[in-house]
N, C-alpha and C positions, 0 to 999 in steps of 0.2 A: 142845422145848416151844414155841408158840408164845403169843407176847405177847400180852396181852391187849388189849381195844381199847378198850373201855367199864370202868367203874369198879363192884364191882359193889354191891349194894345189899340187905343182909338185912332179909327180913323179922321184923316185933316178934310176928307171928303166925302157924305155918302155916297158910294156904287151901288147902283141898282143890282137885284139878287131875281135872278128868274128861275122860275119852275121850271125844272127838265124838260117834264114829261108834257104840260101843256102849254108853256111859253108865255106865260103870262106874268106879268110883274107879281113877286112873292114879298117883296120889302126892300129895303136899303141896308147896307153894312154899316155897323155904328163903330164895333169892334171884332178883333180877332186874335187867337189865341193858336199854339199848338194842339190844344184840348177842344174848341170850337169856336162857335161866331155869337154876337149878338145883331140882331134883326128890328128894326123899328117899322111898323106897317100899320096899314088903317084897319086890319081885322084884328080880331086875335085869333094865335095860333092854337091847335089843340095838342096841349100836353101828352106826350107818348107817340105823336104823329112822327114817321118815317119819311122823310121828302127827300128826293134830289135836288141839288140848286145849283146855279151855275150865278157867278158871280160876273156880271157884263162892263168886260173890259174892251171891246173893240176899237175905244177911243184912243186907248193906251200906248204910250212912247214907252213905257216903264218896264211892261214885262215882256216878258221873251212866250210867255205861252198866253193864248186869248183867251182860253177858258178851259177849265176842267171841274166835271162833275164833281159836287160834294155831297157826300149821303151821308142826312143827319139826322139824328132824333130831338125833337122838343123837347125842353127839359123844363120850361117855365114860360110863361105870358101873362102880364097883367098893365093894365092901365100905364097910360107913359106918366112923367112927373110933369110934363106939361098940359096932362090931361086931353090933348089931342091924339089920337091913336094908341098902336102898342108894342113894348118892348117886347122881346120873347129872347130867350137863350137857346141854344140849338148846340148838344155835344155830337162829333165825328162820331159816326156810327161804326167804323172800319176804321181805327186805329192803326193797325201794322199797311192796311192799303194807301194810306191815304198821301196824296202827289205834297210832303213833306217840304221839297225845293219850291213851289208854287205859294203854300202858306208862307214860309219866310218870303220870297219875292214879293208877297202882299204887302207884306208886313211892313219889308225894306220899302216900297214904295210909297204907299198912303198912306203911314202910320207916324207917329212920334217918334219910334223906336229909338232907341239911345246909340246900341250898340246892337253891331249886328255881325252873324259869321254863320256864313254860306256854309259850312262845312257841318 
């Protein structure tokens, strides 16, 4: 198994997570991380799959930006622990690209987070 690197960050809400490229609902945000996201939906995802996802904030007082592309690779999918649908884990496919201000802003928004610095 390997370690993990970031610490990760539940969300108090799931936001729906839409497909780029076809715009069709891809799952909800469970959690998020500077390293990735976890995803709960009624499919499961395939392991190694490359997707764009835009995580659907329209409704949002919170952030400053409505959306931005996240290009991510499947890292894992298996049965949820409620037995209804599926977890999958998805890590940042583009590390040094990736809109860094936008995940914290997430994070600060809809998450637990304890402590938090923009910088």
């Amino acid at each position: 198994m390997v370690e993990r690197k970031y610490e990760r960050n539940n969300l108090f809400i799931y936001l729906k997570v839409i497909n780029y490229n076809d715009n069709l609902l891809y799952g909800y945000l469970l959690d998020i991380s500077e390293g990735g996201l976890k995803l709960m939906s009624e499919d499961q995802k395939r392991v190694g799959e490359e997707v764009c996802l835009i995580v659907d904030l329209k409704a949002s007082e919170f952030m400053s930006e409505r959306s931005v592309p996240l290009n991510v690779v499947c890292s894992w999918s298996e049965i949820s622990k409620s037995g209804r649908g599926y977890d999958s884990g998805f890590c940042f496919n583009d590390k040094e690209n990736i809109n860094i201000h936008f995940i914290k802003d997430l994070m600060n928004a809809y998450t637990y987070l304890t402590e938090y610095n923009p910088n």
